[in-house]
C-alpha positions in Angstrom: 0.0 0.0 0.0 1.6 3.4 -1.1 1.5 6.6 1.3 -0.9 8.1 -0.4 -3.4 4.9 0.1 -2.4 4.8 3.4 -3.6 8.2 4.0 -6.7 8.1 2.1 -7.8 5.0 4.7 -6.4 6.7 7.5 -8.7 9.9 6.6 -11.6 7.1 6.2 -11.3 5.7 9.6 -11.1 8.9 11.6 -14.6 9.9 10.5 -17.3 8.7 12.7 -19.8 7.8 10.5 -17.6 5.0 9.6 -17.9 3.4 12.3 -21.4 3.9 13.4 -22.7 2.7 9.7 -20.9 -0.6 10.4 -22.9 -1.9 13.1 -25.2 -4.7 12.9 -28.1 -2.8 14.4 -29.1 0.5 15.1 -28.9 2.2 18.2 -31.2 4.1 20.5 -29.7 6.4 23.5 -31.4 5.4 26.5 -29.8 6.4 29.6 -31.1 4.9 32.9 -29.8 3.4 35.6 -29.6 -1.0 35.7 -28.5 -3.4 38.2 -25.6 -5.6 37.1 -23.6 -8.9 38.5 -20.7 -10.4 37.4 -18.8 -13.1 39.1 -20.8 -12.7 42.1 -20.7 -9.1 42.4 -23.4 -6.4 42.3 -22.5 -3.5 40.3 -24.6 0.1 40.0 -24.2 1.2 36.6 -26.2 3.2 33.9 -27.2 1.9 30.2 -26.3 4.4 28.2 -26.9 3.5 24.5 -29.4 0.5 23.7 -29.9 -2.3 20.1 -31.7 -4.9 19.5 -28.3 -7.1 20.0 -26.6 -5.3 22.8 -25.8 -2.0 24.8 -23.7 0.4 26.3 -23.4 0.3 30.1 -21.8 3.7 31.6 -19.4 2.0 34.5 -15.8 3.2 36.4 -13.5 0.3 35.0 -11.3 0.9 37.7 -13.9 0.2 40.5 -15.3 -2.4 38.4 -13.3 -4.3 36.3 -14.7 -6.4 33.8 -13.1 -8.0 30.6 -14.0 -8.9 27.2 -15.8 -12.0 27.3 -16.8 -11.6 31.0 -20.7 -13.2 31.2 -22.7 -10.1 32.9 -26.4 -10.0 33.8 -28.4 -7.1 33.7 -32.0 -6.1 34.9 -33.1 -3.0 32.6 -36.4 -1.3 33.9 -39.2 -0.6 30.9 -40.1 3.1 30.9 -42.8 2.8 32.5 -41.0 1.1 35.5 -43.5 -1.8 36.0 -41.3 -4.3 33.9 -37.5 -5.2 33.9 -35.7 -6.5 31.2 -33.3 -9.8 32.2 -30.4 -9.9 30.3 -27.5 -12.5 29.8 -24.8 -10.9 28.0 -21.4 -11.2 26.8 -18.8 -8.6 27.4 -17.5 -7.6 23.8 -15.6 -4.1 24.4 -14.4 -2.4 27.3 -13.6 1.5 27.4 -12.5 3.2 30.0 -16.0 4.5 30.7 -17.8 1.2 30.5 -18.6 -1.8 28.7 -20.1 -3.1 25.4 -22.5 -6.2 26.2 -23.9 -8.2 23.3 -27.1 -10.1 24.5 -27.3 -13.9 24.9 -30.9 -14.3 26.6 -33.4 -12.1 27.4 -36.2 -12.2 29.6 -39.0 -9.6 31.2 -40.3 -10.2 34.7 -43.3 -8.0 36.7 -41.9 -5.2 39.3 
């Protein structure tokens, strides 16, 4: 690949809309607060960002660290508060200001 090509891809993959256009499914911001365990251990987080095949939880790493691959179960209230959402999921990316989860099961259960 000469310079020039190199720069031209460079230039492609700084631009956001690269990324977001290559996601499976679309994504919804929805920002509330969710109970999660892993290993054992409760965690207070917020979901920040929410598809049909995962989401975005908002988390300190630091205080909570959790690794790619890591099995994490979530309980996501509907809006109207009188469901949750049970989730399974699968720790796919971890930032420094949370965690990526892709969905394995999901269930609903009554407040």
């Amino acid at each position: 690949m000469s310079d020039g090509e190199v720069r031209v891809l460079l230039n492609v993959l700084e631009r956001p809309e690269y990324f977001i256009n290559k996601r499976k499914y679309s994504r919804m911001h929805y920002f509330v607060p969710v109970d999660c365990v892993s290993n054992g251990r409760g965690i207070h987080a917020n979901l920040r960002d929410l598809s049909v095949g995962g989401v975005f939880v908002e988390m300190i790493l630091s205080e909570n660290p959790l690794t790619v691959g890591q099995e994490l179960f979530l309980r996501i209230p509907y809006p109207d508060k009188k469901k949750y959402a049970r989730i399974c999921g699968k720790v796919v990316r971890a930032a420094l200001d949370g965690v990526g989860v892709e969905f394995k099961n999901v269930g609903v259960e009554s407040a």
